[in-house]
N, C-alpha and C positions, 0 to 999 in steps of 0.2 A: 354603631351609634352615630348620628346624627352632629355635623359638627356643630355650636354655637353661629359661628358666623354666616352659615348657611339660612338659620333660622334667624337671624338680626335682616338678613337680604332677603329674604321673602318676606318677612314683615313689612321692612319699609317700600320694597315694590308694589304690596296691595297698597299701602297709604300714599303711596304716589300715585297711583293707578283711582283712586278712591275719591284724593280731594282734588285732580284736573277733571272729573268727571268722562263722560262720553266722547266719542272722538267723531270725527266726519264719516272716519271711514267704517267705524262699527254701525252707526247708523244704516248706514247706506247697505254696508252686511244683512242688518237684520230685516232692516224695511224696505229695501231696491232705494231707486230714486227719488230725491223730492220732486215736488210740482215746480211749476214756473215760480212761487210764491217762494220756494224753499221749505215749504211743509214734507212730512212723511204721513203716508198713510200707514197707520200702528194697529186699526181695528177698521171694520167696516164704517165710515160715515166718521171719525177718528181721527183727529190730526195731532202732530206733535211739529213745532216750529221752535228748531235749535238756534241760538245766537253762537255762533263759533269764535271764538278768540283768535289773536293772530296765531297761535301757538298750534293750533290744530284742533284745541278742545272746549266740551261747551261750556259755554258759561253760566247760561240759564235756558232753562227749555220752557214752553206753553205748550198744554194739552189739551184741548179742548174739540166740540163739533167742527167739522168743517163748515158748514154755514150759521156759525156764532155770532161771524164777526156783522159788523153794518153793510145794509144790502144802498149799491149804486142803482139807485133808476135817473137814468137822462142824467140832470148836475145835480141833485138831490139825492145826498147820504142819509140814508135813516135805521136807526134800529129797530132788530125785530122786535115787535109788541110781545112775545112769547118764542125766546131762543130757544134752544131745542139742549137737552141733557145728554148723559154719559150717564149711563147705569153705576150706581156709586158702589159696587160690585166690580165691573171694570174696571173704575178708575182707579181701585186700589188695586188691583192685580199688574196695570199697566205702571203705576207708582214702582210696584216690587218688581217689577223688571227692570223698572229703569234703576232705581236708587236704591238695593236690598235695604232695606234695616239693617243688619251683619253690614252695612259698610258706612253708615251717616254718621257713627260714631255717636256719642252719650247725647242726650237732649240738655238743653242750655237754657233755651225759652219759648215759651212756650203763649199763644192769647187765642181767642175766639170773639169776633165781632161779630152783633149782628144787624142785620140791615132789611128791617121789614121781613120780607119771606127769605130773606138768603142769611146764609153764615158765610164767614172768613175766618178757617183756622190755619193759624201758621203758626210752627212749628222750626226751633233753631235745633239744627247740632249740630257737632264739632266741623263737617265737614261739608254742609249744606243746608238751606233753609228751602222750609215749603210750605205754599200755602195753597190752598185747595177751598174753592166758592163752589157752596153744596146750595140747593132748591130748600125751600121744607116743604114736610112730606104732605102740609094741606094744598097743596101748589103742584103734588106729583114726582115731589122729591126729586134726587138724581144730581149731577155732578156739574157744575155749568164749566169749570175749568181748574187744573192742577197747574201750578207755576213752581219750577224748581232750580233754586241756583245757587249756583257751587260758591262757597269760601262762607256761608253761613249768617248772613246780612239779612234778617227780616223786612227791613224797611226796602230793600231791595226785591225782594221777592214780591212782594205787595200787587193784588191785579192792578192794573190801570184800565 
């Protein structure tokens, strides 16, 4: 028989393990090295770009295309006219690798904004908030980026 306090220590080791989220060095385990930028490549064409706490672990991650962000010509920053997506098939398989459900704990809060052809749905639970900017599907659908960060603060999570 199983002692109690065996089973009180393995609980609270997944919830320790659950609400510091990701560590540098699992990253690095599953997906090699980051780039110069400190991205991982997670899928082909795929990035995931972790903020690391001083502690070792993340804090909040970005997933989105490698060339999402604003393109440099000469000293002129410009956004693409038509950023490129994440098959929204993907972007939830790459979610459940990183942040199981079996670990974010009960949902708390919950909204969905939208903005012209895009959504923003973010989602609170006990041990993480996310929020994930989807295309609509007259535009060709698909995932423009998942934002996820640990201790469960929406307004933090928010894309910028």
């Amino acid at each position: 028989m199983r002692s109690p306090r065996i089973s009180v220590l393995v609980v609270v080791l997944v919830l320790a393990s659950v609400s510091f989220g990701q560590t540098a060095d699992n990253l690095r385990e599953k997906y090699g090295r980051p780039d110069e930028k400190g991205r991982y490549t997670i899928r082909p064409g795929v990035s995931l770009e972790p903020e690391i706490g001083p502690d070792g672990h993340a804090v909040s991650m970005a997933i989105k295309p490698f060339d999402a962000d604003a393109v440099e010509t000469g000293s002129v920053r410009k956004f693409r006219s038509h950023p490129k997506t994440i098959s929204n098939d993907i972007a939830l398989e790459i979610l459940e690798e990183l942040v199981p459900a079996n670990t974010r704990g009960k949902e708390t809060a919950s909204f969905v904004e939208w903005r012209g052809c895009s959504t923003i749905t973010s989602k609170e639970y006990e041990h993480v908030a996310i929020s994930i900017v989807n295309r609509c599907q007259a535009a060709g659908g698909g995932t423009y980026s998942i934002r996820i960060q640990w201790g469960g603060d929406i307004s933090a999570s928010r894309p910028r």
